[in-house]
DOMIMAR-470721 format. One line per 5 residues: number of its first residue (from 1); for each residue x, y, z of C-alpha. Coordinates in Angstrom, 2 decimals, always signed. Each point is the difference from the previous one (the first is absolute). Layout:
<pts>
NUM) X/Y/Z | ...
</pts>
This chain:
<pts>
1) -91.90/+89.26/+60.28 | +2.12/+1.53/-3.10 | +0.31/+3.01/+2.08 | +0.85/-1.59/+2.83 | +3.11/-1.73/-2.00
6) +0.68/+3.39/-1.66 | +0.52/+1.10/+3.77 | +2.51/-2.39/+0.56 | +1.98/+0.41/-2.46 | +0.18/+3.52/+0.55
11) +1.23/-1.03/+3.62 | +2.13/-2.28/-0.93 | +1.88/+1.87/-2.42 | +0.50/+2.96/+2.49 | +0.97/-2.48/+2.84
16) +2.95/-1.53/-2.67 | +0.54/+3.10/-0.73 | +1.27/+0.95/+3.47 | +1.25/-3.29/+0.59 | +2.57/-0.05/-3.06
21) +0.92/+4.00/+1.22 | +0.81/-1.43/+3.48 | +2.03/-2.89/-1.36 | +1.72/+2.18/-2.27 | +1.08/+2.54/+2.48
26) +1.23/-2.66/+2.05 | +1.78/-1.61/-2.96 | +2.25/+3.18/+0.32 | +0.67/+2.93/-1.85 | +1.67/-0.40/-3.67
31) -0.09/+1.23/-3.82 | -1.64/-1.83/-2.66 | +3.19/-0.39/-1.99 | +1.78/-1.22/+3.86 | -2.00/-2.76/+0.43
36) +1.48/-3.49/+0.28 | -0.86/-3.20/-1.69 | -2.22/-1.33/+3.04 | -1.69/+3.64/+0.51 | -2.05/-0.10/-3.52
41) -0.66/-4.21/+0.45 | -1.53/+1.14/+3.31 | -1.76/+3.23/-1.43 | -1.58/-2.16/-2.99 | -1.07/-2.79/+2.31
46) -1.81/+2.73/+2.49 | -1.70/+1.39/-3.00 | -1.34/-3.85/-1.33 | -1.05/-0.46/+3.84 | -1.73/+3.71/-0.43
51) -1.86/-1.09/-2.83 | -1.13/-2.89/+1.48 | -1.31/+1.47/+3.32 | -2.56/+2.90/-2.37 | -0.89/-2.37/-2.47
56) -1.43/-2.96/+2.19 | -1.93/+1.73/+2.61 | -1.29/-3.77/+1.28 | +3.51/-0.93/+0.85 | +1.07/+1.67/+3.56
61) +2.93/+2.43/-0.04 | +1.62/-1.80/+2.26 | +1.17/-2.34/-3.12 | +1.58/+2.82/-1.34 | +1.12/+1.80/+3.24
66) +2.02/-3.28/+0.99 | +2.28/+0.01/-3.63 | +0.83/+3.61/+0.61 | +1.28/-0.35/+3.24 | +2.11/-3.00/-1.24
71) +1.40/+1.82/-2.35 | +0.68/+3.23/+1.62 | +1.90/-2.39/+3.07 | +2.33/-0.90/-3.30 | +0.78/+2.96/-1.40
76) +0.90/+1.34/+3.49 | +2.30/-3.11/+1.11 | +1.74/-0.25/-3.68 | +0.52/+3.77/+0.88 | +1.56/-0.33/+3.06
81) +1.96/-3.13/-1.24 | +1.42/+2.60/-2.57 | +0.44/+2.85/+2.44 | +2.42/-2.90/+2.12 | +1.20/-2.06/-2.42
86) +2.26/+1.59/-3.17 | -0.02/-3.23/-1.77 | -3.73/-0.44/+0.25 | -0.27/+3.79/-1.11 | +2.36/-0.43/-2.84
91) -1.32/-3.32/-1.61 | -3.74/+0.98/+0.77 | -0.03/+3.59/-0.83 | +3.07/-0.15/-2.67 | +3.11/+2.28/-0.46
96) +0.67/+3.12/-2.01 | +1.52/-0.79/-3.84 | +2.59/+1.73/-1.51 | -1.12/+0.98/-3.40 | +2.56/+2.15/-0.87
101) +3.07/+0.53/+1.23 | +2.49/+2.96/-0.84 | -1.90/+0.51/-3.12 | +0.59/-3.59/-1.19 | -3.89/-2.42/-0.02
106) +0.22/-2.90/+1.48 | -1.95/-2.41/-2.62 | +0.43/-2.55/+2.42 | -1.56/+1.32/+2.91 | -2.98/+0.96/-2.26
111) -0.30/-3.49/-1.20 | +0.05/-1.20/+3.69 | -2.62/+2.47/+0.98 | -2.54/-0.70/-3.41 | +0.64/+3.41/-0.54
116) +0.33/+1.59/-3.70 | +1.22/+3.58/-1.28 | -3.54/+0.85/-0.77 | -0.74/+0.05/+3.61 | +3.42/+1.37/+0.70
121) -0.78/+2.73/-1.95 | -3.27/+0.61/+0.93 | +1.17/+0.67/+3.85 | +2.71/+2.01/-1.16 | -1.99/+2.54/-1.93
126) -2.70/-0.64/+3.60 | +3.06/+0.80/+1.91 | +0.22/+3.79/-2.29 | +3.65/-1.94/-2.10 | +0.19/+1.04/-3.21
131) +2.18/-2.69/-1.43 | +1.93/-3.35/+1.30 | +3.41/+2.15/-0.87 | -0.99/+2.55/+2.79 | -0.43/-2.66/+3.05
136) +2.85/-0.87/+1.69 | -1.29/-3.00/+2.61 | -3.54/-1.33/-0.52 | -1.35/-2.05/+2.71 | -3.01/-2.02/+0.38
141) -1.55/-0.47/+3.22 | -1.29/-3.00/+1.79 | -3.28/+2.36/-0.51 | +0.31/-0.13/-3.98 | +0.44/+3.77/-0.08
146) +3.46/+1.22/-1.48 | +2.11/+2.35/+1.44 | +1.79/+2.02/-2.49 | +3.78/+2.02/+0.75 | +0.47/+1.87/-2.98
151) +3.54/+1.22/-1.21 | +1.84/+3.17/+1.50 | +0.74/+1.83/-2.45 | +1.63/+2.89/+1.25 | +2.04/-1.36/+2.46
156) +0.19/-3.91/-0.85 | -1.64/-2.61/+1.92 | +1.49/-0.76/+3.18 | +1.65/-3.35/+0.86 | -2.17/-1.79/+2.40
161) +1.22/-2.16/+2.70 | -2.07/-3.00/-1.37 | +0.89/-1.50/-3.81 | -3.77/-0.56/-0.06 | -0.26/+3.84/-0.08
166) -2.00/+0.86/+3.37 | +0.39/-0.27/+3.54 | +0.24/-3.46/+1.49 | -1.13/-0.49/+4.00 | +2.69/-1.48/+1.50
171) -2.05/-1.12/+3.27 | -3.30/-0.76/-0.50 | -2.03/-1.17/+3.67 | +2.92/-0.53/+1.49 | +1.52/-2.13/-2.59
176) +3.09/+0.67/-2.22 | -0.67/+0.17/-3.69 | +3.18/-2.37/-1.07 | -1.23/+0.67/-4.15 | +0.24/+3.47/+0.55
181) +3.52/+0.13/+1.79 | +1.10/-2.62/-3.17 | -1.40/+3.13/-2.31 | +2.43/+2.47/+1.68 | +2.62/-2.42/+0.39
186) +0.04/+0.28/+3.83 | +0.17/-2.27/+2.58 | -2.00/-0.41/+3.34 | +2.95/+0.75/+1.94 | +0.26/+3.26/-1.98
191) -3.78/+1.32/+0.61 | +0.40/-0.90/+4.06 | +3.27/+1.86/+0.28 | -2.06/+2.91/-1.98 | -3.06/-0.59/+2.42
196) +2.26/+0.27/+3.05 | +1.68/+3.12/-1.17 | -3.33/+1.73/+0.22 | -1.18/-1.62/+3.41 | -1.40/-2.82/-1.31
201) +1.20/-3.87/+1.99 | -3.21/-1.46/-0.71 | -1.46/-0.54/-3.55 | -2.98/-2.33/+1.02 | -1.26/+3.34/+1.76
206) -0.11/+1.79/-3.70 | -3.07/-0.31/-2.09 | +1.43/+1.36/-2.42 | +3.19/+1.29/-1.53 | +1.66/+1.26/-3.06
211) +2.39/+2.39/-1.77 | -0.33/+1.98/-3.39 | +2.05/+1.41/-2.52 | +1.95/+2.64/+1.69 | +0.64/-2.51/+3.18
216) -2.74/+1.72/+2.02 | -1.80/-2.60/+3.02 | -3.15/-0.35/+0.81 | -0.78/-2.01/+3.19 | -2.87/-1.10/+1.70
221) -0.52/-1.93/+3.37 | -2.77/-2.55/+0.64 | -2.92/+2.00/+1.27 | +1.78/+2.82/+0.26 | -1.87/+3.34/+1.36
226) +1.10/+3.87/+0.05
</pts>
């Protein structure tokens, strides 16, 4: 009989096994560092229902099967919500924090985000930055990873077309970003005249839409193919 139990958890533990790779995969494809809020609550909670499906070979797997597939119908509707739904995606997933600006830290922003200068400079020296004085715009991510734009140099840094110091969408799903336009001091009236100039009468048909530094466009249609 103890061998007989030995044999089942060896079967169950390569049946979760495939299970959890299945739900996983279906999950969809992103980093470690990418994942939201509700992606590691859901990872944790399949690994406590993993546990319990090896370590109680009298209870059926169907008691752990059940929870999984609960929880993998959540992640994939709150993902969905926040592929449709900006404001979903932005108060669910978070926005990126402007750290430093222009060379200037933004104490405030830190305090908002729990975030101290030990960790600051711990990603900058991750990020290959020598010293604060070097970084121009630091940035950190709805991820938690900080993207670093170090000081030119040679040439001086260029004057982006956002105060924040990167590239604001201006469309997003078909939707106007009004905060962004307010950070360029432009209007909506302003980014549809530009829109039409280039083609465009129809915004709710872009997915997405924005313009850098040196006034350059990029444009892209809703499910648009070559």
């Amino acid at each position: 009989m103890e061998w007989l139990e030995y044999g089942k958890i060896i079967f169950r533990t390569f049946l979760t096994y495939g299970i959890i790779v299945i739900i996983f995969r279906l999950m969809g494809k992103r980093e470690i560092g990418e994942l939201s809020l509700l992606d590691i609550v859901v990872f944790i909670m399949i690994a406590e229902m993993a546990v319990f499906a090896i370590e109680d070979p009298s209870e059926s797997m169907i008691h752990a099967l059940i929870p999984m597939l609960i929880l993998l119908f959540i992640q994939r509707s709150t993902a969905w919500l926040s592929l449709k739904n900006q404001r979903f995606r932005g108060w669910f997933e978070g926005k990126p924090s402007v750290l430093i600006s222009r060379g200037k830290i933004d104490e405030k922003e830190m305090r908002k985000n729990r975030y101290n200068f030990n960790d600051l400079l711990q990603q900058l020296r991750e990020a290959g930055t020598k010293s604060i004085q070097d970084v121009e715009f630091a940035i950190l991510e709805s991820s938690g990873k900080l993207s670093v734009f170090e000081k030119d140099k040679k040439s001086g840094s260029p004057q982006p077309i956002s105060p924040n110091g990167y590239v604001l969408p201006l469309i997003i799903d078909g939707k106007i970003q009004k905060d962004a336009l307010q950070n360029i001091n432009e209007s909506e009236d302003w980014l549809l005249d530009k829109l039409h100039e280039q083609g465009y009468t129809d915004f709710k048909q872009i997915s997405f839409c924005s313009m850098d530094s040196d006034h350059n466009w990029f444009i892209d249609l809703n499910d648009e193919r070559d």
